[in-house]
Rosetta silent file (secondary structure, phi, psi, omega in degrees, C-alpha in Angstrom):
SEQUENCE: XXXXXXXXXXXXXXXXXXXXXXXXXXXXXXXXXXXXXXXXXXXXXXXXXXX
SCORE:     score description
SCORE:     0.000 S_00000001
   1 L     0.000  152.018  177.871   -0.515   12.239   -9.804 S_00000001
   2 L  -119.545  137.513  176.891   -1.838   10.090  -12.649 S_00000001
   3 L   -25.249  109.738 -162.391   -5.062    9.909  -14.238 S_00000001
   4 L    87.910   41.108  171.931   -7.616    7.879  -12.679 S_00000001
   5 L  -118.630  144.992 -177.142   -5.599    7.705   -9.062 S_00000001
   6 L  -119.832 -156.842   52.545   -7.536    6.924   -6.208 S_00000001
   7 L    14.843   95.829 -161.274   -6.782    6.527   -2.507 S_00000001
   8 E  -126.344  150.817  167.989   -6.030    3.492   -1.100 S_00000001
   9 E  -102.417  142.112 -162.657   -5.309    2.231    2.854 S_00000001
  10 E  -124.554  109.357  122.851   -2.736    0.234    3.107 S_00000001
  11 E   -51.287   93.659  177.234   -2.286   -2.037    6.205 S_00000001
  12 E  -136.548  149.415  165.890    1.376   -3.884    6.456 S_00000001
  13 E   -85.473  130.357 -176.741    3.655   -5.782    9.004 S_00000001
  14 E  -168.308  128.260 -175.728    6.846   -5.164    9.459 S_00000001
  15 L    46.129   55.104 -161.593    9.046   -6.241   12.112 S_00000001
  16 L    56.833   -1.075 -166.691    5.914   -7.275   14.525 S_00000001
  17 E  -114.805  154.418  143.691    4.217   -3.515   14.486 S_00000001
  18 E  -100.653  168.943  131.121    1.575   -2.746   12.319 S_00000001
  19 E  -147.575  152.208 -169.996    0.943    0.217   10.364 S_00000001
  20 E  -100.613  116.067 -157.639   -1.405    1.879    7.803 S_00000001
  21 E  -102.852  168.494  161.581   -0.167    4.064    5.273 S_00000001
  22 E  -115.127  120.870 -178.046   -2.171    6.039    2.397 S_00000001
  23 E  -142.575  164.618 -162.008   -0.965    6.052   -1.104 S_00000001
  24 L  -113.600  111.380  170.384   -2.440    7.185   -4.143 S_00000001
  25 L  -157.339  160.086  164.150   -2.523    4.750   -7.009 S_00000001
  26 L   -22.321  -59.105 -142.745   -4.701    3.194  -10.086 S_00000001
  27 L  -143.851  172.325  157.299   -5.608    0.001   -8.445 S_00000001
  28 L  -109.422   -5.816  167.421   -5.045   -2.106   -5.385 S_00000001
  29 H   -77.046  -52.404 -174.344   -2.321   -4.260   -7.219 S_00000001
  30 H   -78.618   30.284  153.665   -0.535   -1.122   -8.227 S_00000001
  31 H   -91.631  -38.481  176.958   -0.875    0.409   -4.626 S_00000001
  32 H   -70.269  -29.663 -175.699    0.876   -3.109   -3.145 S_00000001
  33 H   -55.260  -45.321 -167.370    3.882   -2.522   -6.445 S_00000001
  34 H   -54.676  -48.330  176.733    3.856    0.808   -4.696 S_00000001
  35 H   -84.562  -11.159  151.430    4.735   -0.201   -0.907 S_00000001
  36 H   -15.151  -90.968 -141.859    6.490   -3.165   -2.496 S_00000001
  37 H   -69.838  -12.108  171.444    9.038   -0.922   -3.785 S_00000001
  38 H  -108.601    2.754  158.485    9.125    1.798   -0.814 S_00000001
  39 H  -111.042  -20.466 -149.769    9.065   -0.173    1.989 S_00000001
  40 L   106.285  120.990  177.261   10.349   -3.224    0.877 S_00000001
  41 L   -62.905    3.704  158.767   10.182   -6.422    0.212 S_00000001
  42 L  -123.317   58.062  168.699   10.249   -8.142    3.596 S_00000001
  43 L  -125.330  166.873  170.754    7.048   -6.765    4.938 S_00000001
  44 E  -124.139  141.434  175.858    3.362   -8.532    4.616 S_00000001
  45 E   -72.749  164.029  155.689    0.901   -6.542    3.208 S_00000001
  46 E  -116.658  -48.994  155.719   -2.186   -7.643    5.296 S_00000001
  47 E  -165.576  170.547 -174.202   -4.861   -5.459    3.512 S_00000001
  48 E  -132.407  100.367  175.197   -5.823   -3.014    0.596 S_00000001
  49 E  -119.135  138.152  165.890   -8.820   -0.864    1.094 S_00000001
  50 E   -52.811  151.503  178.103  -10.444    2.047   -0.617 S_00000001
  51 L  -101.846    0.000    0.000  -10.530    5.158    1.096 S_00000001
């Protein structure tokens, strides 16, 4: 983990289901680069909340 990481909930669509993941990042832009790049790029984020 990197300094100054927080918890974030992550609520994305993909393929008609939702689901909400938890990831640990800086920000709420760099938590969406994060499921960007591990889920993919054809899902929609829907929201980014603090934990």
């Amino acid at each position: 983990m990197r300094c100054g990481t927080k918890c974030f909930i992550v609520t994305i669509e993909q393929d008609d289901e939702q689901t909400v993941k938890e990831v640990p990042a800086r920000s709420q832009v760099d938590a969406r680069k994060m499921v960007r790049k591990r889920f993919g790029e054809d899902m929609t984020i829907r929201s980014v909340r603090r934990k």
